[in-house]
C-alpha positions as CSV (number, residue, x, y, z in Angstrom):
1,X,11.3,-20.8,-3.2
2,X,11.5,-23.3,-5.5
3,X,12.7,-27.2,-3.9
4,X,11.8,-29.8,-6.5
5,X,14.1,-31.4,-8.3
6,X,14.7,-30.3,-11.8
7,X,11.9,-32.0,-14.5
8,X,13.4,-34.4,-17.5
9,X,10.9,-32.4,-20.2
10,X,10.8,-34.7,-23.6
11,X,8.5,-32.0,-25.2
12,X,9.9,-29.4,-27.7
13,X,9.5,-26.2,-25.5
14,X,8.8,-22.9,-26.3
15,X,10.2,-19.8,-24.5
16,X,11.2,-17.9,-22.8
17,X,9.0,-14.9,-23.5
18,X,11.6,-12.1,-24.9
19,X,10.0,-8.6,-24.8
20,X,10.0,-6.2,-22.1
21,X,9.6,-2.8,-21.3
22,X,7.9,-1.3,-24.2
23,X,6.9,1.9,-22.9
24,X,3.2,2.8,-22.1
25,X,1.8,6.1,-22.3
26,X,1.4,6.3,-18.4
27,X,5.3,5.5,-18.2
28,X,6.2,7.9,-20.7
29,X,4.3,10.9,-18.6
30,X,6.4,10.1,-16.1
31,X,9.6,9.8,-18.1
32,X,11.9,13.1,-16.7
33,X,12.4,15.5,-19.9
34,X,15.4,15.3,-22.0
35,X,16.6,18.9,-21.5
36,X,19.8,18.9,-22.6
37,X,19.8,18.5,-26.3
38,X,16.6,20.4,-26.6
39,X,18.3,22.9,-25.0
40,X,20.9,22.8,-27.0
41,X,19.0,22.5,-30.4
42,X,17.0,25.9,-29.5
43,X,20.2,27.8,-28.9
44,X,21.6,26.4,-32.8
45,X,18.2,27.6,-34.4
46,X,18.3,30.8,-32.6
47,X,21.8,31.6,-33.5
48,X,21.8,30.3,-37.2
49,X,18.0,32.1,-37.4
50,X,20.1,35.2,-36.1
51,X,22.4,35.3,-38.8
52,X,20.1,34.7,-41.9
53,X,20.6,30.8,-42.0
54,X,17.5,29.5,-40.8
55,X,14.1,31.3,-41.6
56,X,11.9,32.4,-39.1
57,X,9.2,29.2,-39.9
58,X,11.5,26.7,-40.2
59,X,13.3,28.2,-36.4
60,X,9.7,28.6,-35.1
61,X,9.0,24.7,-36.1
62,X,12.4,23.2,-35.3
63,X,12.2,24.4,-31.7
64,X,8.4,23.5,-31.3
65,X,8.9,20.3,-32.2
66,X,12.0,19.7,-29.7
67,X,10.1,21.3,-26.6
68,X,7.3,18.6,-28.0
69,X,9.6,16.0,-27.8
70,X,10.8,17.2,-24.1
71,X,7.6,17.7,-22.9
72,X,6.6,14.1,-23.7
73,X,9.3,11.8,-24.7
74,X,8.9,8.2,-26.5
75,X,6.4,10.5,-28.1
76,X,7.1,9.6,-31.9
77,X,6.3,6.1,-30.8
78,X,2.6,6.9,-30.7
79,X,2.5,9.5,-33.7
80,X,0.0,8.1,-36.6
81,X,1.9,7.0,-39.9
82,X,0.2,10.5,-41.7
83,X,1.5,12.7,-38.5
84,X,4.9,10.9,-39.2
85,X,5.0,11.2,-42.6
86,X,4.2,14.9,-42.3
87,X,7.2,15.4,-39.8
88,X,9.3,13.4,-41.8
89,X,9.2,15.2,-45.3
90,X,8.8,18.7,-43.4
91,X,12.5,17.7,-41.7
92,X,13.9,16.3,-45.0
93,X,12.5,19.6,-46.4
94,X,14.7,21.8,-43.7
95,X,17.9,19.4,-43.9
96,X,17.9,19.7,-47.9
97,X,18.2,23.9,-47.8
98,X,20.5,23.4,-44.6
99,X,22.6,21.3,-46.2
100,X,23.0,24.1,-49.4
101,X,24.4,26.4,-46.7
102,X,27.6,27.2,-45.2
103,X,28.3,27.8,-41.1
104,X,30.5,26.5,-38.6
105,X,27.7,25.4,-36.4
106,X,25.5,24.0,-39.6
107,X,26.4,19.9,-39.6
108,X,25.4,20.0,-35.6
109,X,22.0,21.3,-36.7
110,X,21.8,18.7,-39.8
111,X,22.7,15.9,-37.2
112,X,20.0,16.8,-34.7
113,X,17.3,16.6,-37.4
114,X,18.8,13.9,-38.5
115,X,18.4,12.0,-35.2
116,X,15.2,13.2,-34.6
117,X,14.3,11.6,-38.2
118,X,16.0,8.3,-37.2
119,X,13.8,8.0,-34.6
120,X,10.8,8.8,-36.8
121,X,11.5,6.9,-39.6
122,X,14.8,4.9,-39.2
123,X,16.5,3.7,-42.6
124,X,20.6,2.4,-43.1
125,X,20.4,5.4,-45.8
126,X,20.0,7.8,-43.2
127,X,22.2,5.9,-40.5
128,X,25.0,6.2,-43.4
129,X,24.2,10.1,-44.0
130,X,24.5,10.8,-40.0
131,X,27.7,8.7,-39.8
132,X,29.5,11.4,-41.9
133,X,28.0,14.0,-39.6
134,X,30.1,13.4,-36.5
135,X,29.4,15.6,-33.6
136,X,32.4,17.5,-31.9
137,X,31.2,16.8,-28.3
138,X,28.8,18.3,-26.4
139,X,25.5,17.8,-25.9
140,X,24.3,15.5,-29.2
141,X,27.3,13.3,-28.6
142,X,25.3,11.0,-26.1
143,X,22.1,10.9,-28.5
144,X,24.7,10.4,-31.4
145,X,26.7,7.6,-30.8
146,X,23.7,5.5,-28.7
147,X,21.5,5.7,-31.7
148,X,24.3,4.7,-33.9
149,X,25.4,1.6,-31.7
150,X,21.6,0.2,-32.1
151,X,21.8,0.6,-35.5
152,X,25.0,-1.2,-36.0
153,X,23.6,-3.4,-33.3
154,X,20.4,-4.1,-35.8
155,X,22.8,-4.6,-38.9
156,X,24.9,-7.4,-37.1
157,X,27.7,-5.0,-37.4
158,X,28.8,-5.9,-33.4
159,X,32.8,-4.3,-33.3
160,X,30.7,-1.0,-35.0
161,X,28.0,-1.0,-32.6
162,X,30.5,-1.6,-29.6
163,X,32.8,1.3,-30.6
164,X,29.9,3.5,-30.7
165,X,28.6,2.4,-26.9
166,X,31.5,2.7,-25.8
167,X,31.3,6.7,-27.2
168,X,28.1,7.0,-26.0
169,X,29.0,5.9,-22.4
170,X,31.6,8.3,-22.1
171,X,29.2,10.9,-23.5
172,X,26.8,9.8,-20.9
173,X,26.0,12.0,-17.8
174,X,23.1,10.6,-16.0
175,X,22.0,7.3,-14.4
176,X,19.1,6.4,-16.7
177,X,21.5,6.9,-20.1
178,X,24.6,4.8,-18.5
179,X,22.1,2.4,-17.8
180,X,20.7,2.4,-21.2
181,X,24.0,2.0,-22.8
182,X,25.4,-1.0,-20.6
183,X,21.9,-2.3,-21.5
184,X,22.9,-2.1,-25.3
185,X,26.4,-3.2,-24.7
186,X,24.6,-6.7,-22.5
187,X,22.8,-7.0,-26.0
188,X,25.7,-6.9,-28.1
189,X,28.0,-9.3,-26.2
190,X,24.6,-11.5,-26.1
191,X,24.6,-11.4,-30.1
192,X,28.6,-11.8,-30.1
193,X,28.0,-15.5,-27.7
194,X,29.4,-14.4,-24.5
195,X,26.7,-14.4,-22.2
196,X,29.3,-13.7,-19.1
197,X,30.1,-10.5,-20.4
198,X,26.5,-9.9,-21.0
199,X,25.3,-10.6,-17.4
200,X,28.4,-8.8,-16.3
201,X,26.8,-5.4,-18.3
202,X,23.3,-5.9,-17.0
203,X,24.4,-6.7,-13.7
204,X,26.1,-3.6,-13.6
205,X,23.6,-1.6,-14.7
206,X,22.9,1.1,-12.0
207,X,19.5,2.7,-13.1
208,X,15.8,3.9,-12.2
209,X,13.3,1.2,-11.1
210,X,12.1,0.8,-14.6
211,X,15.4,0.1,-16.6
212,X,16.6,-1.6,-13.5
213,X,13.9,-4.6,-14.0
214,X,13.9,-4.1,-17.3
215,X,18.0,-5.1,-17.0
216,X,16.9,-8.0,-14.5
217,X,14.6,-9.2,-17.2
218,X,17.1,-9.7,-19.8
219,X,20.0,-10.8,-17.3
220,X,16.9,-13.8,-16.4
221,X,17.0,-14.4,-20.5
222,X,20.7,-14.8,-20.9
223,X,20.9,-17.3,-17.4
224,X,17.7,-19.2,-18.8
225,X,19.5,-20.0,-22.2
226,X,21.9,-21.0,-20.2
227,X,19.8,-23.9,-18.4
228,X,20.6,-21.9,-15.0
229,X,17.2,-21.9,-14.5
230,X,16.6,-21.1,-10.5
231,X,19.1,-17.7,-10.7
232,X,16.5,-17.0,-14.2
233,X,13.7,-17.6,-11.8
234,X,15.2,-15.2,-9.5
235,X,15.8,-12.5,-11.8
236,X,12.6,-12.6,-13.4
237,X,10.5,-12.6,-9.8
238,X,13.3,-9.0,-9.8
239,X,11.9,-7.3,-12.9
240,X,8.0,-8.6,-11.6
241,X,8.5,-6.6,-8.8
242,X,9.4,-3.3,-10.8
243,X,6.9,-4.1,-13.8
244,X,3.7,-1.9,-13.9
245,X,2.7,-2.7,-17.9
246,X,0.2,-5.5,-18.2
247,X,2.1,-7.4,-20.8
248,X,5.3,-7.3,-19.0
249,X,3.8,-8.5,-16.0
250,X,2.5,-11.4,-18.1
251,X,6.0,-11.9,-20.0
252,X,7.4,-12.4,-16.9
253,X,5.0,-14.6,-15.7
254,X,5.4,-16.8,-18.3
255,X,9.3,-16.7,-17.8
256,X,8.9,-17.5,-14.2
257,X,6.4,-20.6,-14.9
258,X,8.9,-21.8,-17.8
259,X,11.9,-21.7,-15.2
260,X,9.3,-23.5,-12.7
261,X,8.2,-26.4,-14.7
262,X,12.1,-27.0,-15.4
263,X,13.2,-26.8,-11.9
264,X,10.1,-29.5,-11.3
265,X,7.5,-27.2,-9.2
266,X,4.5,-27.9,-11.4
267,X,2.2,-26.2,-9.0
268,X,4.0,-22.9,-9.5
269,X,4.2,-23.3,-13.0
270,X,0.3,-24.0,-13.1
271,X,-0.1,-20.9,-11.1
272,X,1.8,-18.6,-12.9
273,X,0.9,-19.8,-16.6
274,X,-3.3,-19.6,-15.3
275,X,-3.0,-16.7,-14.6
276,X,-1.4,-15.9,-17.6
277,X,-4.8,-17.3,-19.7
278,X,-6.6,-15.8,-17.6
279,X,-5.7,-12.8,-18.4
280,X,-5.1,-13.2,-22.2
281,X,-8.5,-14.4,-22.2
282,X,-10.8,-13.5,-25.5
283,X,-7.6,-10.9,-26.6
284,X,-6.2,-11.4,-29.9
285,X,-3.0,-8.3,-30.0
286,X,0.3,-9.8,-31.0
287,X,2.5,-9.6,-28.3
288,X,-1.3,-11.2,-26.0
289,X,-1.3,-14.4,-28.6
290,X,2.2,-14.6,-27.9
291,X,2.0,-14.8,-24.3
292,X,-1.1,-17.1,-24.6
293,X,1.0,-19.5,-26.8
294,X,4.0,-20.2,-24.0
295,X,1.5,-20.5,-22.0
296,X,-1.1,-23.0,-23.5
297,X,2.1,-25.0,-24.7
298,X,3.7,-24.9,-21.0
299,X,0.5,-26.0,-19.6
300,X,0.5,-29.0,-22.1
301,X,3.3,-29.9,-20.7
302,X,2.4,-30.0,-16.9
303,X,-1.1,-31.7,-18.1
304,X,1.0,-34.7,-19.5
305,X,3.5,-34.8,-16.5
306,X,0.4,-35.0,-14.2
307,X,-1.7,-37.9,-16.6
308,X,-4.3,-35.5,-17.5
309,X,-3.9,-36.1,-21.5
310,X,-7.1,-34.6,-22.7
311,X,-6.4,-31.1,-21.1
312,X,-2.7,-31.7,-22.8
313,X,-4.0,-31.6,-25.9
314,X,-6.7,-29.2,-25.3
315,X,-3.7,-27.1,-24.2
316,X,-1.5,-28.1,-27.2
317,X,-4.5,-27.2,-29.5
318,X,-5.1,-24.0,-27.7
319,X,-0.9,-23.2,-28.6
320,X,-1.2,-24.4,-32.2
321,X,-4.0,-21.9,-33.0
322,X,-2.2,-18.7,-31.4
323,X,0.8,-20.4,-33.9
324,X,-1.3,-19.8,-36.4
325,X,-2.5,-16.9,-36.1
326,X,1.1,-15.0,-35.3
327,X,2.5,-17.1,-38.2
328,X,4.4,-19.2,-35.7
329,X,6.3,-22.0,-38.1
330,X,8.6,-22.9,-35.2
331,X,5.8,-23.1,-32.5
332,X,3.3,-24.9,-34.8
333,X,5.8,-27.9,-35.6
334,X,6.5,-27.9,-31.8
335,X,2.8,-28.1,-30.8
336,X,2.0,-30.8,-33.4
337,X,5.3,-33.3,-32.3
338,X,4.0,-32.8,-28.9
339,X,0.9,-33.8,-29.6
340,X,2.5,-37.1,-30.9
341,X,4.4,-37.4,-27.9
342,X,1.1,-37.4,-25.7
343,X,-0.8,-39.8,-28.4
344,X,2.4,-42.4,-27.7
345,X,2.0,-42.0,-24.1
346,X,-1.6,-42.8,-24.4
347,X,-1.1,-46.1,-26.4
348,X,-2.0,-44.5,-29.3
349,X,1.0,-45.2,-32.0
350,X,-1.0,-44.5,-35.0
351,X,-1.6,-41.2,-34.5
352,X,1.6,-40.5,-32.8
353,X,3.1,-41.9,-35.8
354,X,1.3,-39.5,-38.1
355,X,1.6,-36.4,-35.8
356,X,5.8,-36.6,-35.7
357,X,5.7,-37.6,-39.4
358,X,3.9,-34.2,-39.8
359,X,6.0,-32.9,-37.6
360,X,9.5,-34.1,-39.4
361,X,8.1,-32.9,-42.6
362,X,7.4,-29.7,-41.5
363,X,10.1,-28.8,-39.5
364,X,13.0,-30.7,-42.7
365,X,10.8,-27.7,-44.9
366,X,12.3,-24.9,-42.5
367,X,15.7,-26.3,-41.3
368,X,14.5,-26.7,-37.8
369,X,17.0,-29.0,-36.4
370,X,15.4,-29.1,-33.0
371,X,11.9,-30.5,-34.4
372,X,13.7,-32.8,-37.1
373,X,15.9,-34.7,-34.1
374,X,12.9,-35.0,-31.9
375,X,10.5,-35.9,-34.8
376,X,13.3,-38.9,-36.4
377,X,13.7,-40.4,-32.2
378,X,9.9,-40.4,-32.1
379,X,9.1,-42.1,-35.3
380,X,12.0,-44.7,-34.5
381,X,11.0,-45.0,-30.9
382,X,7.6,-45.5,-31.5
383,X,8.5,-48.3,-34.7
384,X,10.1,-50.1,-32.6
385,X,7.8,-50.3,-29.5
386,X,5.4,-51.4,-31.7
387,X,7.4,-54.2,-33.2
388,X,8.5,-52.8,-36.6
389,X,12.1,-53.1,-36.4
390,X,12.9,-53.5,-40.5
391,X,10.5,-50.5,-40.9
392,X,12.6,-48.5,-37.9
393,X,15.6,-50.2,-39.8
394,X,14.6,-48.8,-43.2
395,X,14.0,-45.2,-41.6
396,X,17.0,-44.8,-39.6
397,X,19.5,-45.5,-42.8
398,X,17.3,-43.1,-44.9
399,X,17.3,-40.3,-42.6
400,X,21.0,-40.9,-41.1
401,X,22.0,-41.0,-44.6
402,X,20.4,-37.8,-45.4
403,X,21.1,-36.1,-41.8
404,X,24.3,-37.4,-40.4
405,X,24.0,-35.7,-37.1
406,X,21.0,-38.0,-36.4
407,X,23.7,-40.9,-36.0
């Protein structure tokens, strides 16, 4: 339990760490089947195969790939771009004679594919098409209206994508899918700026072990932008305890060492973010050098707090590569005015002049507001401590003039 006071941190921080629960293959296995629309699907084939609409291959494929899909679901997430492609132009193939057909029961076929194709290949095109094919009910209304509320919820379009989670709740009719949805619908209140609303959905979201720390996880995002770091702490610690993928453990390590070094424990932080390099250690995947980075940078951080400068920047330099690398523009102005930061602690003004000058520069290229308030205190601060008040003079009216939120 964490008892030290909360930690004044001048740095420019990174965090927290934001993805979670990407299914594995393990988890996936383990994933109960979807029976219900494939169910469903087989029974439309049959029938429209019955009566002449369908031929035999295209019925024989169609309800294949759907007892595929049951059998191992999340499985077009690990399908090669050629075994996609082939699916893809094979289902655009079938939806193109469909579609010159005419049958009652036709346009629930069309949209089945069609969400089957979304999640192969997902395009606004498409998203468009299947938004003219609206089911009557049933089974594909779920599938329906939850895919089309994540793509509204990707296009920004948030009244959309809350009309259509709101279908898809109603057409909801087992734990794991009402937990998805209130999942979505935390996500789109997060995107509209009402995080109460959002905690209120992923608080309530009733679920299996897996989307229920998955929930916690994000609930510990929305209280940590919040600055309510020790119930972030808490909720994070939550979705640890249900977290079997490596990376998620490791995102949530991070998350709990960020939340730690705010709420003043150091030595948990330390803990937690070690044990993060330690296990990032020689590995160069995406989401790895993004775990490696909060890290490095939070460790930078507790180095400097404790006097130990040279492992600060060590640290710092550590981060600034992994920026690099992951094309970080954001992280690597943040590492570089930090690196000032430590080089005026140290008595060293000349190169903590030219670090934050760097670090003004680059961040005034980007818009970063963040890096340019902390880079134009720095410069001034340091101008002055080291007796160059018409030079601090000089830069203050230039850069007040030019940013007049600085004032």
């Amino acid at each position: 339990m964490v008892t030290a006071m909360p930690l004044e941190i001048p740095e420019l921080t990174m965090g927290p760490c934001r993805d979670f629960g990407l299914p594995g293959l393990e988890e996936i296995a383990r994933l109960p089947s979807p029976t219900v629309m494939p169910a469903y699907v087989k029974r439309l084939v049959g029938q429209l195969e019955a009566e002449g609409i369908v031929p035999g291959e295209e019925a024989l494929y169609l309800a294949e790939l759907v007892d595929a899909l049951a059998a191992a679901p999340g499985l077009v997430c690990f399908l090669d771009e050629g075994k996609k492609k082939e699916k893809v132009l094979r289902l655009y193939g079938i939806s193109r004679r469909l579609s010159s057909t005419s049958h009652p029961l036709r346009d629930d076929l069309l949209l089945a594919i069609g969400i089957i194709l979304f999640n192969l290949s997902p395009s606004e095109k498409l998203a468009d098409r299947l938004a003219e094919l609206k089911p009557r009910g049933g089974p594909l209304s779920y599938e329906y209206h939850s895919m089309m509320a994540l793509n509204e919820l990707l296009k920004d379009r948030l009244e959309e994508a809350g009309l259509y989670a709101n279908k898809a709740l109603e057409a909801a009719r087992d734990p794991d899918r009402r937990a998805y949805v209130r999942m979505l619908k935390g996500c789109i209140e997060l995107r509209k700026g009402d995080p109460e609303a959002a905690i209120g959905y992923l608080d309530d979201c009733g679920a299996t072990d897996r989307l229920r720390a998955r929930a916690s996880f994000y609930a510990g995002i929305v209280r940590y932008e919040k600055k309510d770091f020790r119930d972030a702490l808490r909720r994070f610690e939550s979705a640890g305890a249900g977290a079997s993928d490596e990376l998620d453990i490791l995102a949530v390590k991070c998350n709990v060492g960020a939340c730690a070094v705010n709420l003043g424990d150091l030595g948990l932080g330390e803990k937690e973010f070690q044990e993060v390099n330690r296990s990032t250690w020689k590995k160069s995947g995406h989401r790895e050098l993004h775990r490696k980075l909060l890290s490095n940078s939070y460790m930078g951080i507790i180095s400097r707090a404790l006097g130990h400068y040279p492992e600060a920047e060590n640290y710092y330099k550590e981060a600034l590569k992994a920026c690099i690398k992951l094309n970080n523009t954001v992280g690597i102005a943040n590492q570089v005015g930090n690196m000032g930061l430590l080089h005026r602690r140290s008595g060293d003004p000349t190169t903590a002049l030219r670090l934050f000058n760097a670090c003004l520069l680059y961040s005034e290229r980007m818009g970063y507001w963040k890096g340019i308030r902390f880079s134009y205190e720095n410069v001034l601060g340091t101008l002055v401590d080291t007796g160059k008040a018409p030079e601090a003079r000089k830069f203050k009216e230039m850069y007040t003039s030019r940013y007049p939120g600085l004032r």
